[in-house]
PDB file with one MODEL, atoms N, CA, C and O in Angstrom:
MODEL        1
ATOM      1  N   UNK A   1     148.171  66.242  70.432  1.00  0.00           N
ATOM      2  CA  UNK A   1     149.549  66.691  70.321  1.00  0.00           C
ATOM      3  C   UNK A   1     150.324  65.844  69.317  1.00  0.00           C
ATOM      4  O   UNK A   1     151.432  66.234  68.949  1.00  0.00           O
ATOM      5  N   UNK A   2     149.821  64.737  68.866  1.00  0.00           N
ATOM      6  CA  UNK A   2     150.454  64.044  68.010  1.00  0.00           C
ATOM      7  C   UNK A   2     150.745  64.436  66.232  1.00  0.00           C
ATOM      8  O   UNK A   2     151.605  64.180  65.389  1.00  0.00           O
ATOM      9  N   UNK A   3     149.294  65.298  66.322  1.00  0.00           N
ATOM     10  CA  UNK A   3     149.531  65.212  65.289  1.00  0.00           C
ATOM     11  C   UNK A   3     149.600  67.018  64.777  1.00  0.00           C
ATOM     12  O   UNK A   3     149.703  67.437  63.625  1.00  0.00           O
ATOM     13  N   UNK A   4     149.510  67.763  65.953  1.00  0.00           N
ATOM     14  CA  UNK A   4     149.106  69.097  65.853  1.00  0.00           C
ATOM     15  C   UNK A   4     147.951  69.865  66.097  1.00  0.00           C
ATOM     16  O   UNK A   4     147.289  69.018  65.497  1.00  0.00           O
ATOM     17  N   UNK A   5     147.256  70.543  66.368  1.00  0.00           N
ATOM     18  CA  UNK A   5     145.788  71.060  66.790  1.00  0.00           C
ATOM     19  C   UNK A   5     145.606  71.703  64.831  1.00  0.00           C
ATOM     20  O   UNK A   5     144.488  71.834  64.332  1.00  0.00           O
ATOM     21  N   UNK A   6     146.581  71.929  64.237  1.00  0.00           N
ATOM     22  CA  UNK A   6     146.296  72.719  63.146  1.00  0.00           C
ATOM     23  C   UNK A   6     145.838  71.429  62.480  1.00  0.00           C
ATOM     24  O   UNK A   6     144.663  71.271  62.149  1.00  0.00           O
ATOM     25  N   UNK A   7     146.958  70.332  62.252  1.00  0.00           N
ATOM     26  CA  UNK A   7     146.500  69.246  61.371  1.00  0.00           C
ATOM     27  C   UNK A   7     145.442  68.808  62.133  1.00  0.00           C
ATOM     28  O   UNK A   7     144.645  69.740  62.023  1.00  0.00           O
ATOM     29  N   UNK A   8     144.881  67.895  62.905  1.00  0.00           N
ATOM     30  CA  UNK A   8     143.931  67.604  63.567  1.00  0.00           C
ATOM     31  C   UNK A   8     142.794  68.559  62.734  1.00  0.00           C
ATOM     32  O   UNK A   8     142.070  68.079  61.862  1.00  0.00           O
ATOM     33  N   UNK A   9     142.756  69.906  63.122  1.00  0.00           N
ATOM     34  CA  UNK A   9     141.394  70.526  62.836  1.00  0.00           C
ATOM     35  C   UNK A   9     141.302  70.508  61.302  1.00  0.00           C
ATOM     36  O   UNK A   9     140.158  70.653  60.871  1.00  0.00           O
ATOM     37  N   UNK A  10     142.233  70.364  60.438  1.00  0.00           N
ATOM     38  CA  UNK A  10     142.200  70.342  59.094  1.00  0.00           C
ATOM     39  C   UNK A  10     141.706  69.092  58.587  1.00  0.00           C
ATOM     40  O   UNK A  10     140.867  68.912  57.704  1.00  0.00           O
ATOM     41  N   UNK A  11     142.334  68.267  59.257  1.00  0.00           N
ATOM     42  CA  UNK A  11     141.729  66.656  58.795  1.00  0.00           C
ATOM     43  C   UNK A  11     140.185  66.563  59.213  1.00  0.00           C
ATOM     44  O   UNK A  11     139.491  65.826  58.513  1.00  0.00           O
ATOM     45  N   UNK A  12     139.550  67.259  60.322  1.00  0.00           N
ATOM     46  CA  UNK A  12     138.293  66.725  60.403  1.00  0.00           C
ATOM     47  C   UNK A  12     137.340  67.549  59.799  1.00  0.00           C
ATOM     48  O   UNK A  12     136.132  67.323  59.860  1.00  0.00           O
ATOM     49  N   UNK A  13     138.066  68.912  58.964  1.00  0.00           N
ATOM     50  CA  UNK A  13     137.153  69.801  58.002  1.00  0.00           C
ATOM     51  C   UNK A  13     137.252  69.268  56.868  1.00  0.00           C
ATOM     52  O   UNK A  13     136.230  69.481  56.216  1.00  0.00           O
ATOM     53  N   UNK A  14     138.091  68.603  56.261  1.00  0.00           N
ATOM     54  CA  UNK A  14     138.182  67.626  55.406  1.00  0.00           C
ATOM     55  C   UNK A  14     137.394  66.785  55.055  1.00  0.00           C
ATOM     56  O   UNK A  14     136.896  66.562  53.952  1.00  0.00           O
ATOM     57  N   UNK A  15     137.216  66.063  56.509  1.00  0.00           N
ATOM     58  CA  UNK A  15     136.402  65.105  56.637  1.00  0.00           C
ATOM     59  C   UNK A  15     134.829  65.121  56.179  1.00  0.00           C
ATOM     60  O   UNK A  15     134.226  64.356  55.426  1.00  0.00           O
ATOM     61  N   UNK A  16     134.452  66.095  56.794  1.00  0.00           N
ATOM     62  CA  UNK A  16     133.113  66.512  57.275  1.00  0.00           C
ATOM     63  C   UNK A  16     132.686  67.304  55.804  1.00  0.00           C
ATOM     64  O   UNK A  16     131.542  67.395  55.359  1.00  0.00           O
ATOM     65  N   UNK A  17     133.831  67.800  55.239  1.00  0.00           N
ATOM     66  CA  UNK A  17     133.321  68.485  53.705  1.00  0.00           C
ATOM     67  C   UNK A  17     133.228  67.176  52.800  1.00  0.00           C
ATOM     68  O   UNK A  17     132.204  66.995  52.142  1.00  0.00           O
ATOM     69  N   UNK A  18     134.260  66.274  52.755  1.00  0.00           N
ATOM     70  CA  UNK A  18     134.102  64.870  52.108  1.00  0.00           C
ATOM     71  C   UNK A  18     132.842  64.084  52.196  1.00  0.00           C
ATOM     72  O   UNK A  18     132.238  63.771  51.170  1.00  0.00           O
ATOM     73  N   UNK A  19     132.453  63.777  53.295  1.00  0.00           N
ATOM     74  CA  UNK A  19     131.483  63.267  53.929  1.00  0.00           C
ATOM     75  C   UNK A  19     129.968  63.400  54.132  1.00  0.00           C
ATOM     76  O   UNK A  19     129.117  62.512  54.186  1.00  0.00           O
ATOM     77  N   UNK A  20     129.843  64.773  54.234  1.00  0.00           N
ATOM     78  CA  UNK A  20     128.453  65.242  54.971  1.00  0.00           C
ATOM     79  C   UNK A  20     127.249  64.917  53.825  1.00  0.00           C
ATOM     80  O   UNK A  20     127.059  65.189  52.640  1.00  0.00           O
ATOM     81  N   UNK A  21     126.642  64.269  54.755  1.00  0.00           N
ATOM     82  CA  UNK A  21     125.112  63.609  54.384  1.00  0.00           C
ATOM     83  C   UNK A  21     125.567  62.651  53.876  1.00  0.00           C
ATOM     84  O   UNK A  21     124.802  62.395  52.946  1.00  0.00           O
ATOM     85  N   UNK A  22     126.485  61.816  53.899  1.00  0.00           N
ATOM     86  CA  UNK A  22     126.680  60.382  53.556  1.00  0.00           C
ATOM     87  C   UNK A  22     127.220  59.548  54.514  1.00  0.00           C
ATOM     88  O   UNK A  22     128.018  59.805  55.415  1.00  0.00           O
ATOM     89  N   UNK A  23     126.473  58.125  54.084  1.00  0.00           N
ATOM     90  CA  UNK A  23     127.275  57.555  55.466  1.00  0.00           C
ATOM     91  C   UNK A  23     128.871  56.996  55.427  1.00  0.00           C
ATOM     92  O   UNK A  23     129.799  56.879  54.627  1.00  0.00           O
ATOM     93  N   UNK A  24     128.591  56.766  56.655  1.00  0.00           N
ATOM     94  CA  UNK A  24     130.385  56.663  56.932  1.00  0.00           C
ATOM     95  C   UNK A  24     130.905  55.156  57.729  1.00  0.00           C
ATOM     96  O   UNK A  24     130.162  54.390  58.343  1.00  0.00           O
ATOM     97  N   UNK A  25     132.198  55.020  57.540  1.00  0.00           N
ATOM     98  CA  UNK A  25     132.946  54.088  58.747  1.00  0.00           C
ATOM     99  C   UNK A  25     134.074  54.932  59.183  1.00  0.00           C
ATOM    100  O   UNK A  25     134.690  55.827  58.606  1.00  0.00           O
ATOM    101  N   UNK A  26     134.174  54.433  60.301  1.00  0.00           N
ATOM    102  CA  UNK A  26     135.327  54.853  61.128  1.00  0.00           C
ATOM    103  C   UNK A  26     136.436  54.896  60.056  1.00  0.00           C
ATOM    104  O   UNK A  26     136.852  56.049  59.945  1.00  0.00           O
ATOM    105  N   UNK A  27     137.011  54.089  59.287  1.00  0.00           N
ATOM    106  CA  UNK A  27     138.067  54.069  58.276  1.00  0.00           C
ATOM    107  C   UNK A  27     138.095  55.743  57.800  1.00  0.00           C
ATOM    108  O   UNK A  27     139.124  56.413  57.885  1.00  0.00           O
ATOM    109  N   UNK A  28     136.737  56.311  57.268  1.00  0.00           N
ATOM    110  CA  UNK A  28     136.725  57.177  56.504  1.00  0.00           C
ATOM    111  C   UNK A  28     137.222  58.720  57.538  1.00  0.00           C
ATOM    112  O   UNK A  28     137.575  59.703  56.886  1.00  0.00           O
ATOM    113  N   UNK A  29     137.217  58.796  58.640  1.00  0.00           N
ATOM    114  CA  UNK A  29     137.659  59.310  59.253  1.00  0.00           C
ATOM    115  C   UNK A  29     139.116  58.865  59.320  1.00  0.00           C
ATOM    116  O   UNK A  29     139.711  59.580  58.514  1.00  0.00           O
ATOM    117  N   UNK A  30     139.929  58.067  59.868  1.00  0.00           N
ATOM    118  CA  UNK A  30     141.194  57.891  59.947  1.00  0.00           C
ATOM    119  C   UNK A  30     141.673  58.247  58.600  1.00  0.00           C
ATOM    120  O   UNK A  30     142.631  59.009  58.469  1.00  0.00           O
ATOM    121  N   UNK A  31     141.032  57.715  57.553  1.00  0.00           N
ATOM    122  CA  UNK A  31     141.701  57.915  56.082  1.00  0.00           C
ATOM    123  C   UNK A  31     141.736  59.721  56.076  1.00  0.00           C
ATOM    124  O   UNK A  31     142.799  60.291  55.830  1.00  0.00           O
ATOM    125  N   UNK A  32     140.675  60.380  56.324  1.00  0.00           N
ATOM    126  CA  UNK A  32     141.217  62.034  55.945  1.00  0.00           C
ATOM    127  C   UNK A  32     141.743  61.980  56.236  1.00  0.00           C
ATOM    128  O   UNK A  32     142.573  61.832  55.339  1.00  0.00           O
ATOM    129  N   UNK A  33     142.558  61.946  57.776  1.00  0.00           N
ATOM    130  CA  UNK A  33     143.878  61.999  58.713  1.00  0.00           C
ATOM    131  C   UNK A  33     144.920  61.913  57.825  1.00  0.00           C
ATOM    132  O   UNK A  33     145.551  62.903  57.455  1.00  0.00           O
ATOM    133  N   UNK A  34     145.199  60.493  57.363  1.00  0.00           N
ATOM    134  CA  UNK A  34     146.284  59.979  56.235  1.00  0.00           C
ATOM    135  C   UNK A  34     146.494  60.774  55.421  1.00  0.00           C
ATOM    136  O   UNK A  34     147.587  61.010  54.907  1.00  0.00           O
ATOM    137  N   UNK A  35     145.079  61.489  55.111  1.00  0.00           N
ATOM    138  CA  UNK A  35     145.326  62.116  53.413  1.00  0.00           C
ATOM    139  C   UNK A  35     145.819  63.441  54.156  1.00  0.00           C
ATOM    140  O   UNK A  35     146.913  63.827  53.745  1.00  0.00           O
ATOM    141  N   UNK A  36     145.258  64.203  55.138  1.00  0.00           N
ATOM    142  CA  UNK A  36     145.797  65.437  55.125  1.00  0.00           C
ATOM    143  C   UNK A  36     147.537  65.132  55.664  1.00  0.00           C
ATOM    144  O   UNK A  36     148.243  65.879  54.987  1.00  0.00           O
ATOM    145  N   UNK A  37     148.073  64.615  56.267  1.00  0.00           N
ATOM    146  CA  UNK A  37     149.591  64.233  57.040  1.00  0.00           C
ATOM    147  C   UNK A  37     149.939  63.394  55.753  1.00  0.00           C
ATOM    148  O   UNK A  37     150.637  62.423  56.046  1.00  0.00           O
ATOM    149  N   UNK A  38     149.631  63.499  54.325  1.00  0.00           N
ATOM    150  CA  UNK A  38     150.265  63.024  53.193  1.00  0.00           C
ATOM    151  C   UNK A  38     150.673  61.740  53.098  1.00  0.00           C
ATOM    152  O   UNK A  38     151.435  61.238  52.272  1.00  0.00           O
ATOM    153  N   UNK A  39     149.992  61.151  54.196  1.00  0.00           N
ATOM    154  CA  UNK A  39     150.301  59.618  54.412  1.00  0.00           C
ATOM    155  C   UNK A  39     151.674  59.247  55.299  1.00  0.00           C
ATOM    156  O   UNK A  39     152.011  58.103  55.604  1.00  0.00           O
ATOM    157  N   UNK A  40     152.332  60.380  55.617  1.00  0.00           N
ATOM    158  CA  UNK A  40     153.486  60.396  56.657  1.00  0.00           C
ATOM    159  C   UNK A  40     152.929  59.506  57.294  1.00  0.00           C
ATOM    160  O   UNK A  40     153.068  58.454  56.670  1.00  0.00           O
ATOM    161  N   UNK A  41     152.275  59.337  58.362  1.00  0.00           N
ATOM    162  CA  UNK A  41     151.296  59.297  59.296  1.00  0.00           C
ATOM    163  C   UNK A  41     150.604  58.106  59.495  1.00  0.00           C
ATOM    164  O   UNK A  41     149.493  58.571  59.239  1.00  0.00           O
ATOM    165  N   UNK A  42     150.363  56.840  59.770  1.00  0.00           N
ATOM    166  CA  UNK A  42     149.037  56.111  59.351  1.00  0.00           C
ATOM    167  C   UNK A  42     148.352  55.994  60.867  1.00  0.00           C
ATOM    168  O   UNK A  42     148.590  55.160  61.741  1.00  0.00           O
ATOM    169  N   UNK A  43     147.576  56.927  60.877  1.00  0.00           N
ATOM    170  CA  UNK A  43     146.839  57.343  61.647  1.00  0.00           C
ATOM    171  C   UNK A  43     146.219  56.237  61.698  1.00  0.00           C
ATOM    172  O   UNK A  43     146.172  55.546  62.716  1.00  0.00           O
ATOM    173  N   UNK A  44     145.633  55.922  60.527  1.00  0.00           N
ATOM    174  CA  UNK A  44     144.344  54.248  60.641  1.00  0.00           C
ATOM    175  C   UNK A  44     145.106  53.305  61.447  1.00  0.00           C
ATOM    176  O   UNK A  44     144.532  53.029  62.500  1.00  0.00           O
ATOM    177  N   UNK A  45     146.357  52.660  61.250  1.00  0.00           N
ATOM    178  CA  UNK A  45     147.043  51.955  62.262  1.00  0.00           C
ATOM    179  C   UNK A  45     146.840  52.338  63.356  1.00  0.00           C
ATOM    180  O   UNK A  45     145.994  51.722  64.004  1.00  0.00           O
ATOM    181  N   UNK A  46     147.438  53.338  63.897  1.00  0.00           N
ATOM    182  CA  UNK A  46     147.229  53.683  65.549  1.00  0.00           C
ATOM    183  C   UNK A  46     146.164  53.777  66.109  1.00  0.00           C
ATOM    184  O   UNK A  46     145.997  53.440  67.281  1.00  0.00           O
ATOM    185  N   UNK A  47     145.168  54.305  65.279  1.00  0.00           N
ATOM    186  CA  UNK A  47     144.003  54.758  65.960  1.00  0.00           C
ATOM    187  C   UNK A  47     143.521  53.175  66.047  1.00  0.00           C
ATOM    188  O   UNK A  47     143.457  52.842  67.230  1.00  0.00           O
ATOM    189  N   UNK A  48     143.223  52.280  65.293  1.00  0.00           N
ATOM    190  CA  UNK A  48     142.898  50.370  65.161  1.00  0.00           C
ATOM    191  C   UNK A  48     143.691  50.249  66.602  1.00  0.00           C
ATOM    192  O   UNK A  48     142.985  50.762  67.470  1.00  0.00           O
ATOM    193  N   UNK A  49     144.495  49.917  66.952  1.00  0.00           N
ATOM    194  CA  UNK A  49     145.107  49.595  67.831  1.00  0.00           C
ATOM    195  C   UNK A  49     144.442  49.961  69.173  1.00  0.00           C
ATOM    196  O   UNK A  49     144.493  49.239  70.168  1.00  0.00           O
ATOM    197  N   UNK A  50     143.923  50.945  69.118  1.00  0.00           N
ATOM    198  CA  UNK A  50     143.209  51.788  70.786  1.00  0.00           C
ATOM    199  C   UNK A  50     141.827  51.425  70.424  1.00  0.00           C
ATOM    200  O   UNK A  50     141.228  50.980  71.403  1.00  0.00           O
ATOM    201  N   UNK A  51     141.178  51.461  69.438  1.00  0.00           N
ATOM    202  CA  UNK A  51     139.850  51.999  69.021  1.00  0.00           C
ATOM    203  C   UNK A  51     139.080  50.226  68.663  1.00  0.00           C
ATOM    204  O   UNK A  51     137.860  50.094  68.753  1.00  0.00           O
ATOM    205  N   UNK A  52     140.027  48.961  68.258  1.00  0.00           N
ATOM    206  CA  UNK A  52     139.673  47.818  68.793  1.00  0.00           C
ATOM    207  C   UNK A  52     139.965  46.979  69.852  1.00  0.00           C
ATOM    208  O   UNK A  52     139.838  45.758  69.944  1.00  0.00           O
ATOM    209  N   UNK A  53     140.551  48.156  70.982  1.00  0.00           N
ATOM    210  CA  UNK A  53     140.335  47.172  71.988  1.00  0.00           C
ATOM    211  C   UNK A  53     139.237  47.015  72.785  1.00  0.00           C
ATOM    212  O   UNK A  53     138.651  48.038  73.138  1.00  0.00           O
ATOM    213  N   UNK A  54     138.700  45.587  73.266  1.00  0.00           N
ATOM    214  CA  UNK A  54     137.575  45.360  74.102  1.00  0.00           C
ATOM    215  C   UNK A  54     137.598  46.783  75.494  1.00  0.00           C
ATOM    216  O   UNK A  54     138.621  46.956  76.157  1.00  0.00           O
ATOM    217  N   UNK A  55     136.939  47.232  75.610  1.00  0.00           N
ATOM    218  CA  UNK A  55     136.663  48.234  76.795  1.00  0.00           C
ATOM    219  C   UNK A  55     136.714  49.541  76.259  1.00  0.00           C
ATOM    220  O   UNK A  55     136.095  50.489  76.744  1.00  0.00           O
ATOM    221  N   UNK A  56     137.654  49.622  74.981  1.00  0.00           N
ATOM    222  CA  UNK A  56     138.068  50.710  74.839  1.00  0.00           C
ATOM    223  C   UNK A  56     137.038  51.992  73.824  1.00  0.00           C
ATOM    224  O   UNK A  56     135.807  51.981  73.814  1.00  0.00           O
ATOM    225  N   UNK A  57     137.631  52.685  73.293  1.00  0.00           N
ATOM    226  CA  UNK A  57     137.572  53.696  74.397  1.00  0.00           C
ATOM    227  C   UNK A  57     136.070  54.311  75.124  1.00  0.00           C
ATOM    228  O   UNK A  57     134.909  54.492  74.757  1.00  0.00           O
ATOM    229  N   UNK A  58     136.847  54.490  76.313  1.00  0.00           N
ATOM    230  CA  UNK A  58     135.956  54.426  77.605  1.00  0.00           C
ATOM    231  C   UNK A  58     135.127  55.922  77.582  1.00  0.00           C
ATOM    232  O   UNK A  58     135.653  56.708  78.370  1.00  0.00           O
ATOM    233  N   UNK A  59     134.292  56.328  77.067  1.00  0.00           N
ATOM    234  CA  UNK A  59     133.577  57.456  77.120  1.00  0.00           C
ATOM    235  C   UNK A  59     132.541  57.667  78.411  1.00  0.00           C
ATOM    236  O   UNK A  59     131.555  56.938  78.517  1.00  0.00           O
ATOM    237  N   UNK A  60     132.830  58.709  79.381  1.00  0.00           N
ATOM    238  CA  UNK A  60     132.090  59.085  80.468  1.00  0.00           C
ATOM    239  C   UNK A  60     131.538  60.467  80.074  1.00  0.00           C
ATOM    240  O   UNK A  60     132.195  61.469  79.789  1.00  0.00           O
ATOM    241  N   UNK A  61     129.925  60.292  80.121  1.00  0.00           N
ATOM    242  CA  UNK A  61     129.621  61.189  80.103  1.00  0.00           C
ATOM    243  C   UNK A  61     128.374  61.516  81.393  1.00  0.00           C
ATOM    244  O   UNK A  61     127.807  60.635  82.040  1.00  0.00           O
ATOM    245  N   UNK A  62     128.170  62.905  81.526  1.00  0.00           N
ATOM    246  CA  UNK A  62     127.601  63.101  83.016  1.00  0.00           C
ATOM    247  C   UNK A  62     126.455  64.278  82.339  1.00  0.00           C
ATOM    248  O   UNK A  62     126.636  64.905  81.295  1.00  0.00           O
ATOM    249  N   UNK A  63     125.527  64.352  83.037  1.00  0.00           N
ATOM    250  CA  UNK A  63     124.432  65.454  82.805  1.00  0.00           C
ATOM    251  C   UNK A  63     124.108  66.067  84.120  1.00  0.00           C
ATOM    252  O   UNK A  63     123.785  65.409  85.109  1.00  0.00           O
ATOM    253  N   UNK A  64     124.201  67.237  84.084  1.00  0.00           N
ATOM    254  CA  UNK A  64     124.086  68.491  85.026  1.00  0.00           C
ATOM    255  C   UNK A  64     123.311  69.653  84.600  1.00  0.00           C
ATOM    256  O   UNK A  64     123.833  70.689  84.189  1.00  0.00           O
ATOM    257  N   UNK A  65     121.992  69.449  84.712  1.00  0.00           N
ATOM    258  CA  UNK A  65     121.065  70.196  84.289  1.00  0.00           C
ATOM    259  C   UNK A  65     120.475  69.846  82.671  1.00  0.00           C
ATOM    260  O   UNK A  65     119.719  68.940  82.321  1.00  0.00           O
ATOM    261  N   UNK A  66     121.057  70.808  81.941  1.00  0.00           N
ATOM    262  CA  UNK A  66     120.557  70.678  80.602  1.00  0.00           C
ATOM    263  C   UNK A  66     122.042  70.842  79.966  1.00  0.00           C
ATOM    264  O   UNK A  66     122.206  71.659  79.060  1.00  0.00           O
ATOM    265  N   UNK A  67     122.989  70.154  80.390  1.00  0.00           N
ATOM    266  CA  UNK A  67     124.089  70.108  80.146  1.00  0.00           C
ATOM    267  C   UNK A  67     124.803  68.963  80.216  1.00  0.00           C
ATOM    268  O   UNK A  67     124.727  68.317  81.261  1.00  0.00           O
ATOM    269  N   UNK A  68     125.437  68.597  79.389  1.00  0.00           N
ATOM    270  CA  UNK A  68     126.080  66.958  79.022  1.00  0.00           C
ATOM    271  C   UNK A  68     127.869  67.583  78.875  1.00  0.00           C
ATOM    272  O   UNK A  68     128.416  68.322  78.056  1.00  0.00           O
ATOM    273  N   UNK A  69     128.370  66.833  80.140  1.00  0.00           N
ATOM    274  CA  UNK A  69     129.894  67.030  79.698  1.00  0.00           C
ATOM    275  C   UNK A  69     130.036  64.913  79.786  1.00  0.00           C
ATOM    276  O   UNK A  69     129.605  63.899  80.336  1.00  0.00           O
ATOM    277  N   UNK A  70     131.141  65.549  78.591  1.00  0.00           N
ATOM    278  CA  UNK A  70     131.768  64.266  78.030  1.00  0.00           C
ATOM    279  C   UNK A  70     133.215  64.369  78.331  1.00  0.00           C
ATOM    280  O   UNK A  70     133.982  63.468  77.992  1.00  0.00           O
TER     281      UNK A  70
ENDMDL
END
């Protein structure tokens, strides 16, 4: 909700067209973000803030058959 479901999905087609078959850092993801929100935005800040903290983020994932929810 922060940033929109439209921007969101635009930044990570971005991404993934920028990107694909090369490797990556986390930066290079936050940076499409920046670039598509014109740099309004510094997504790389906020997201650093959650994304280096010790514990964080906490991914649970469960398997139920031949099925993985995350």
């Amino acid at each position: 909700t922060y940033l929109s479901e439209d921007v969101f999905q635009h930044a990570i087609v971005f991404y993934l067209h920028n990107h694909s078959y090369a490797s990556i850092r986390s930066d290079d993801l936050w940076d499409s973000f920046n670039e598509i929100t014109n740099k309004t935005l510094d997504v790389k800040k906020m997201m650093k803030t959650w994304t280096l903290q010790k514990g964080f983020p906490l991914v649970t994932v469960q398997r139920k058959g031949r099925e993985l929810h995350v």
